[in-house]
C-alpha positions in Angstrom: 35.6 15.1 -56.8 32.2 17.1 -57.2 32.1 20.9 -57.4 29.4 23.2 -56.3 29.0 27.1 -55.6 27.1 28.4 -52.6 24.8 31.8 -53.3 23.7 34.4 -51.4 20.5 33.8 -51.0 18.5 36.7 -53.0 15.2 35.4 -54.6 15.9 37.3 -58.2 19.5 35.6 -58.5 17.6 32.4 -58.5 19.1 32.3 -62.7 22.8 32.0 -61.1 21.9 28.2 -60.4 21.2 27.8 -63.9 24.6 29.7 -64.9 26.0 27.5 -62.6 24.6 24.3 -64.2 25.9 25.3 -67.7 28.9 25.7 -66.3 29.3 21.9 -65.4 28.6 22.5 -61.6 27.6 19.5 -60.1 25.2 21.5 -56.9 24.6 24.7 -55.9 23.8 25.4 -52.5 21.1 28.1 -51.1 22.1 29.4 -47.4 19.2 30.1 -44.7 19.6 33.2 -42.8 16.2 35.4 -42.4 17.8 38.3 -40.9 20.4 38.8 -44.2 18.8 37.0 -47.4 15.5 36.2 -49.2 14.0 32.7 -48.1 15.8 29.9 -49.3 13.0 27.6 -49.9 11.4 30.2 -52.2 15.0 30.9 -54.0 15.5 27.5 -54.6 11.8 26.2 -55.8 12.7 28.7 -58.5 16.3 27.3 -59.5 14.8 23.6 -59.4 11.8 24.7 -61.7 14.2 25.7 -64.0 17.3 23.6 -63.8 17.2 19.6 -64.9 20.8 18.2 -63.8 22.6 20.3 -61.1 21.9 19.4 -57.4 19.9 21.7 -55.4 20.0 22.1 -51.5 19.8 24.4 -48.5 23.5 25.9 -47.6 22.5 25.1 -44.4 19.3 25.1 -43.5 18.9 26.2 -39.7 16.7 24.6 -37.2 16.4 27.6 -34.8 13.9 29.1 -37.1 11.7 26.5 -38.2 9.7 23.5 -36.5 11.1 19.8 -37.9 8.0 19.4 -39.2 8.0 22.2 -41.6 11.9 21.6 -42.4 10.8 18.3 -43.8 7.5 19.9 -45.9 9.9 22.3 -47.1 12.5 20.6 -48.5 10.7 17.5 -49.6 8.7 20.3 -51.8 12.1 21.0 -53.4 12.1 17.3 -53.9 8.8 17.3 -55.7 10.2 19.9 -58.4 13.8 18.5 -58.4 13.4 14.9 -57.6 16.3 13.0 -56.9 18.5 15.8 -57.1 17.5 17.4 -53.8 18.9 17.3 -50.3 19.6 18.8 -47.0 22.6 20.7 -45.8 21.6 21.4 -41.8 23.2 23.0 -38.7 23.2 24.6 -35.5 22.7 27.8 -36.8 25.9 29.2 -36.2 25.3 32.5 -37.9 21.2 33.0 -38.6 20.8 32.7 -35.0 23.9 35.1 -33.6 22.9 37.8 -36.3 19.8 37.9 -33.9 22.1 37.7 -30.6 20.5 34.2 -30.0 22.9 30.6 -29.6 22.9 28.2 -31.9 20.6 25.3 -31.4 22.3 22.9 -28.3 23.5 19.5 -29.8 21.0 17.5 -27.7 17.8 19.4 -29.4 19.8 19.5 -33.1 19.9 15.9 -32.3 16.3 14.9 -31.6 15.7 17.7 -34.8 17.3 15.7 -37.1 15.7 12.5 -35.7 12.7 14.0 -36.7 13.6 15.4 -40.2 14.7 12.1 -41.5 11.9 10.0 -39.8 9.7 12.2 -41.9 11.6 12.3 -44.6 11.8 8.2 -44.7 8.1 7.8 -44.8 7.9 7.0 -40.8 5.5 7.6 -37.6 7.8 9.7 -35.4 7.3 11.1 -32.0 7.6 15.0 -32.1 7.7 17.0 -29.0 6.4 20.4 -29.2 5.9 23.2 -26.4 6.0 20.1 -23.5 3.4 17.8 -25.6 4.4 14.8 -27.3 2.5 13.9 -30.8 3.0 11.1 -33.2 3.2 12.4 -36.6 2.3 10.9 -40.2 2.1 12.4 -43.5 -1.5 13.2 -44.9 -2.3 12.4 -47.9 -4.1 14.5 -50.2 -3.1 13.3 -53.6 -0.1 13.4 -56.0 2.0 16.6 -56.4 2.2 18.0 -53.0 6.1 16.4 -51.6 7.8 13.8 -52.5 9.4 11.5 -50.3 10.1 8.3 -52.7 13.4 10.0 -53.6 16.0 10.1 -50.7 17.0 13.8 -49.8 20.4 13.2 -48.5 20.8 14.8 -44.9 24.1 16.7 -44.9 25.0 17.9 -41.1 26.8 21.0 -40.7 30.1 20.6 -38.3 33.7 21.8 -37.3 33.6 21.1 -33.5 34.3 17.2 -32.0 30.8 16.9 -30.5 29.3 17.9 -33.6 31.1 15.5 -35.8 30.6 12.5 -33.6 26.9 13.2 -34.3 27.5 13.5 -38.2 28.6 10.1 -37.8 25.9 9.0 -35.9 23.0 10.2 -38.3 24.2 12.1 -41.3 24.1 11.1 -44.7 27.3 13.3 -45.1 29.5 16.5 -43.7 29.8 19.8 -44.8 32.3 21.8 -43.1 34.4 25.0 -43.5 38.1 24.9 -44.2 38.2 21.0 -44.8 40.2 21.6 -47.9 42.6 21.6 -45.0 44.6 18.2 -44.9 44.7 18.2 -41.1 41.2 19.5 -40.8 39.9 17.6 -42.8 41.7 14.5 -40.9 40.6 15.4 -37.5 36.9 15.4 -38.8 37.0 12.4 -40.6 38.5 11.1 -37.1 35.6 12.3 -35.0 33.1 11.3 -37.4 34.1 7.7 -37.5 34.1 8.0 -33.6 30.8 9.0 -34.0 29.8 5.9 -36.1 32.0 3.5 -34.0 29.8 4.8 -30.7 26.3 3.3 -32.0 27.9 0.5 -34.3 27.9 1.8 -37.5 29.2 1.3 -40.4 30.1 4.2 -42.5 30.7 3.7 -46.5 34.2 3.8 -47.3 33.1 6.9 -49.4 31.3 9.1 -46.7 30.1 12.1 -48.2 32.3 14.9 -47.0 32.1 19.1 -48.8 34.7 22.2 -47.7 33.3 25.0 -47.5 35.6 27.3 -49.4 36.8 30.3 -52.1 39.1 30.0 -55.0 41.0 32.4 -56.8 42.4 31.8 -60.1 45.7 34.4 -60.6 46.5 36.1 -63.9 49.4 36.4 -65.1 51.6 38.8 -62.6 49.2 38.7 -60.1 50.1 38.4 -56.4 48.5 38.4 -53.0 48.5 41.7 -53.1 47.1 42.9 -56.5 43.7 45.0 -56.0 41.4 42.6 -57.7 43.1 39.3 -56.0 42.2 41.2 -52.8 39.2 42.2 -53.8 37.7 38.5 -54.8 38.9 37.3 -51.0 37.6 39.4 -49.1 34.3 38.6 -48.0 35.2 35.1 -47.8 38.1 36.2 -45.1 36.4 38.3 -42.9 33.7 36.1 -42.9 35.7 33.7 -41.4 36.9 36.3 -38.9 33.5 36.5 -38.1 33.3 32.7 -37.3 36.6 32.1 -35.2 35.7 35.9 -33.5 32.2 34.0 -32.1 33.3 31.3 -31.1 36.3 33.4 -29.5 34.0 35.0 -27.4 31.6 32.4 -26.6 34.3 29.7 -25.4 36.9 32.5 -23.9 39.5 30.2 -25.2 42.7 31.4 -27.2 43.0 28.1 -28.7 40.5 28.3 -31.4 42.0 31.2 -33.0 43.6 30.0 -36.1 48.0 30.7 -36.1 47.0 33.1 -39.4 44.9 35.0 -38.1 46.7 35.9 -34.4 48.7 38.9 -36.1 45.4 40.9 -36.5 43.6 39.3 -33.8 43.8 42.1 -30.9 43.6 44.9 -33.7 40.4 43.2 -34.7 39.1 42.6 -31.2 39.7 46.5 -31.0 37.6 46.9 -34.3 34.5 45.5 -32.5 34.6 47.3 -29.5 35.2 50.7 -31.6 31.2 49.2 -32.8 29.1 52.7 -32.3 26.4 50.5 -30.7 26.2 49.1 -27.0 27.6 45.8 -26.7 24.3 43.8 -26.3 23.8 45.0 -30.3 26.9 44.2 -31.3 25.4 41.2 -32.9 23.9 43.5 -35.9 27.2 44.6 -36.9 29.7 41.7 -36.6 28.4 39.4 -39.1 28.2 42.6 -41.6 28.3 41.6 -45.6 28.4 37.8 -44.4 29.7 36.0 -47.9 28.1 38.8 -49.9 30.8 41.8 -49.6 33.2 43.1 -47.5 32.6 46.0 -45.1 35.3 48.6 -46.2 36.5 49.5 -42.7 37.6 45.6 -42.5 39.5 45.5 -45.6 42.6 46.2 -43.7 41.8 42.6 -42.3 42.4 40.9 -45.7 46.2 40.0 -45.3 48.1 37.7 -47.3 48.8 34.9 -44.3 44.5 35.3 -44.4 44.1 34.9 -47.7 46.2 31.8 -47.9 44.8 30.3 -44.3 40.9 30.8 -46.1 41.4 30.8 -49.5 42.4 28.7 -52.6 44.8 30.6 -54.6 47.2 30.1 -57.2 47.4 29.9 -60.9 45.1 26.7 -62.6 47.7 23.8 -62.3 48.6 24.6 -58.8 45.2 24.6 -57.7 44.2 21.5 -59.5 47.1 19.6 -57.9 45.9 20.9 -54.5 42.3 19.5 -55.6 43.6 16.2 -56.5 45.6 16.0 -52.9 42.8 16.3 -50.8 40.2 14.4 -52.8 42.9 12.0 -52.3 42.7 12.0 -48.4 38.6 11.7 -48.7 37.3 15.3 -49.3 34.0 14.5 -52.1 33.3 18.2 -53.1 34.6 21.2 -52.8 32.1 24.5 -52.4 32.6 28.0 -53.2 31.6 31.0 -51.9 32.4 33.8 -53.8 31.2 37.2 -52.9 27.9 38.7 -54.5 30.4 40.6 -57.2 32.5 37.8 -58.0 30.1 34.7 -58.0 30.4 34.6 -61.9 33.6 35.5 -62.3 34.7 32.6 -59.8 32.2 30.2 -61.4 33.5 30.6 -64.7 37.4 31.0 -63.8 37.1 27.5 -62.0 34.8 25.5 -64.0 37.1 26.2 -67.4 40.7 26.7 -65.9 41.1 24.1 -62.9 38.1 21.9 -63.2 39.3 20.3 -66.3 42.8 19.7 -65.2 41.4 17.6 -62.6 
């Protein structure tokens, strides 16, 4: 089992990767989302300048917002200052593109996307369509120094939905996925995925790189569900994922996705949004509010116990390292955290010396 934290994405807390590498952390990941954070490309070309072991990726990059073209340049730069120890997380852009009340990319254009991304990224000729006119493309070279694309960047798809995860087994070097820490989550996507590969004929590696997306808590002694600071260090993870399941929600109509844990605050939160003091076609600057950074105090209310537990690792350090060892057991490769922006240290260090040895 790997270990890894995600970051907010703020150019200056570029140093946390390197706390994170003393800490033992095997990756750190570095989200994309122009409308909350600094550019992650910039962020991390200053963690891989001065980091030499940890892994270093985008958390996920989003294909709304950039051409495939320059997607590949980017992170094959990384590459150049972190070689071999660079890859791609990628999605539909779930979040980046609703904080600007777009959709995330269709699955038919993420496809051809990623066709393009890896070509590139492989050394290849590849047909790229752009604004109706079809190109072939090829790297030009102007010397050492520039990319590098001799070591693989691992391509890491993004996906929690059936469609998306048959096309992580089509073309993806690996998942990344929220809640997969989740036995039966974690289950059902391994399930699509291998429907995926079985579609086009391939053959998957027995280990199939698969990360959850997820918090952890460590208690103190005498701490509960309850106590202030326990609360506290969930929160922004929970109402982030609020945030999720309320999109889609709204987008699909269907009661179904809603999660059993959360349906006891689900109408009082539906309320919430349409209390918003803007008209709905802006309600897409307020939902995703604090995103994994912080949690917006009027949302608080939110963070109940069956919420905690339904997002969150939490328990003292030999429960949670037994819960570690059960699903690495049933395939999951690495577990990610995403502490808010006042806990990330905390977290880091709580994990990597309490449950990371016991496992």
């Amino acid at each position: 089992m790997k270990f890894s934290l995600h970051v907010s994405t703020r150019v200056s807390d570029w140093q946390l990767v390197k706390e994170f590498e003393d800490l033992g952390y095997d990756a750190a990941w570095i989200p994309d989302t122009q409308m909350m954070w600094s550019d992650c490309y910039a962020t991390m070309a200053l963690a891989a300048a001065n980091t030499s072991k940890i892994k270093i990726g985008t958390g996920v990059a989003i294909p709304g917002t950039r051409i495939a073209p320059t997607t590949a340049a980017a992170i094959a730069t990384i590459n150049q200052l972190a070689p071999g120890r660079t890859f791609l997380g990628i999605g539909t852009g779930h979040t980046a593109m609703r904080v600007m009340g777009q959709n995330p990319m269709p699955l038919k254009e993420f496809r051809e996307y990623i066709r393009v991304v890896k070509g590139m990224l492989n050394n290849e000729e590849v047909d790229f369509t752009y604004r109706g006119k079809t190109t072939a493309l090829v790297w030009q070279d102007h010397g050492e120094g520039f990319r590098n694309t001799e070591d693989q960047v691992p391509i890491y798809i993004a996906a929690n939905g059936p469609k998306a995860l048959e096309l992580v087994g089509e073309m993806g070097d690996g998942l990344v996925s929220a809640f997969a820490e989740d036995a039966d989550v974690l289950k059902f996507s391994l399930d699509q995925i291998n429907k995926g590969a079985d579609k086009i004929g391939r053959k998957l590696p027995s280990d199939f790189y698969t990360t959850s997306l997820s918090n952890a808590i460590v208690l103190r002694p005498g701490e509960t569900l309850k106590s202030e600071r326990v609360i506290d260090a969930a929160s922004s993870w929970v109402v982030t994922g609020i945030h999720f399941v309320y999109e889609i929600w709204r987008w699909t109509k269907n009661d179904e996705v809603v999660p059993e844990y959360m349906k006891n605050i689900w109408e009082e939160y539906c309320d919430h949004v349409k209390s918003f003091d803007l008209p709905e076609e802006k309600w897409h600057q307020r939902i995703h509010q604090g995103h994994c950074s912080w949690c917006p105090p009027e949302e608080r209310k939110f963070v109940k116990p069956e919420l905690m537990e339904g997002t969150t690792m939490i328990g003292g350090p030999s429960e949670l390292a037994e819960r570690v060892r059960g699903i690495a057991d049933l395939g999951l490769s690495e577990i990610s955290l995403l502490p808010g922006l006042h806990h990330v240290r905390d977290t880091a260090k709580d994990f990597a010396e309490q449950v990371i040895p016991l496992v």
